[in-house]
C-alpha positions, 0 to 999 in steps of 0.5 A: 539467525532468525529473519524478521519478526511477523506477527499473524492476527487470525482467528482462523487456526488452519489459515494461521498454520498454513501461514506460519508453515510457509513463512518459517520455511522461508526463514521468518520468525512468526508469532501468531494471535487468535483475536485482536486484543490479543494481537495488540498486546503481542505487538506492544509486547514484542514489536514486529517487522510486520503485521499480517491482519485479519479483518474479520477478528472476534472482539476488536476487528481488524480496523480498529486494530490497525487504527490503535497501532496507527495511534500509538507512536511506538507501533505508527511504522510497522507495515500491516497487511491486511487480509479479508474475504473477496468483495469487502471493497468498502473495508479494504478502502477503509483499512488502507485510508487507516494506514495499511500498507497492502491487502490480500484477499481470501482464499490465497497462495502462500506464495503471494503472501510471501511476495507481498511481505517482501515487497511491503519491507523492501518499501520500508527498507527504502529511504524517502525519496527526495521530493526534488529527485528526478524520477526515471522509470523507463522512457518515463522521466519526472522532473519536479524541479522542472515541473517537466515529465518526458516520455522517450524524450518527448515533453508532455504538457501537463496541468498542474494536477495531473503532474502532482497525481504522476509524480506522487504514484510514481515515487511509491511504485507498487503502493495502492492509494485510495481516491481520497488518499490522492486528494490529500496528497494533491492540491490542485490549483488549476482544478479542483480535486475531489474523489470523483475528480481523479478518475477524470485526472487519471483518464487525461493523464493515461491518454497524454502518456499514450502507450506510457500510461498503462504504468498508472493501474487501476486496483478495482473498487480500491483506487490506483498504483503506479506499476512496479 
């Protein structure tokens, strides 16, 4: 029985085989497209469990690809990938605030594709944490309720926004989040967060965690994740 459906948007005939090649091996069923109207019409047609998206498609580009999809309500959920060259820093930035769940840089292992695929549809696959959950990872414990957080069982004294920056990165471990996606997911009350702002929250959360903080890492020009 086929696994699940992957759709590979790229106009790049050998990358799109390569890709295929390894993806069939492993059990996915694959269905490729050269450009990005015709990916569209593919995912409109047949729904994906998952899109691999090249970003530089002639015609309709991958962002604006993804923005369509993100548009439509039918194609709002399937997870998309994205895939680009080294050094498009403001693209990637752009097509993660758009609603891509991850990226992947050229030139690629297949191999890492194939773990990056697994890890996006394994995140799907996951019911929404409870906002209210206590969230243990390690020594880390979380307690939104409380509005406590321990490391090895030793309270932390958090503000108000360093908390909300660890309690949301921490309930999407592995999940990369712009600048400006912490902000909308954080309103400070006791400062105000701006893009440039949570590097400095960052910074003070890192330092209060002491050896704990290296969980929170940085994905250079993109912005932050919480260590899966």
């Amino acid at each position: 029985m086929p696994r699940e459906h992957v759709l590979i948007i790229e106009d790049e005939e050998d990358i799109q085989e390569i890709l295929r090649y390894n993806l069939e091996k492993e059990g996915y069923r694959v269905t490729g497209a050269g450009s990005g109207e015709e990916g569209l019409g593919k995912v409109r047609a047949d729904l994906p469990d998952i899109v691999l998206l090249d970003l530089m498609l002639p015609g309709v580009d991958g962002l604006e690809v993804c923005k369509a999809l993100r548009r439509d309500h039918r194609t709002e959920n399937i997870p998309v990938i994205m895939i680009t060259v080294k050094g498009d820093e403001s693209d990637i930035v752009t097509g993660l605030e758009l609603g891509a769940d991850d990226y992947i840089t050229k030139p690629f292992s297949p191999k890492v594709v194939i773990a990056r695929i697994r890890a996006v549809l394994r995140r799907k696959a996951m019911q929404p944490r409870d906002k209210d959950a206590v969230i243990k990872v390690d020594d880390i414990v979380i307690d939104p309720v409380r509005h406590r957080v321990t490391v090895k069982g030793k309270p932390l004294e958090l503000t108000y926004t360093e908390f909300s920056i660890l309690a949301h990165l921490a309930r999407h471990p592995g999940w990369v989040f712009t600048r400006y996606q912490i902000v909308d997911a954080v309103r400070g009350m006791d400062y105000p967060v701006s893009d440039r702002s949570v590097d400095v929250q960052i910074v003070g959360l890192r330092k209060k965690l002491a050896s704990a903080g290296e969980y929170i890492e940085t994905v250079r020009g993109v912005g932050y994740r919480f260590r899966e």
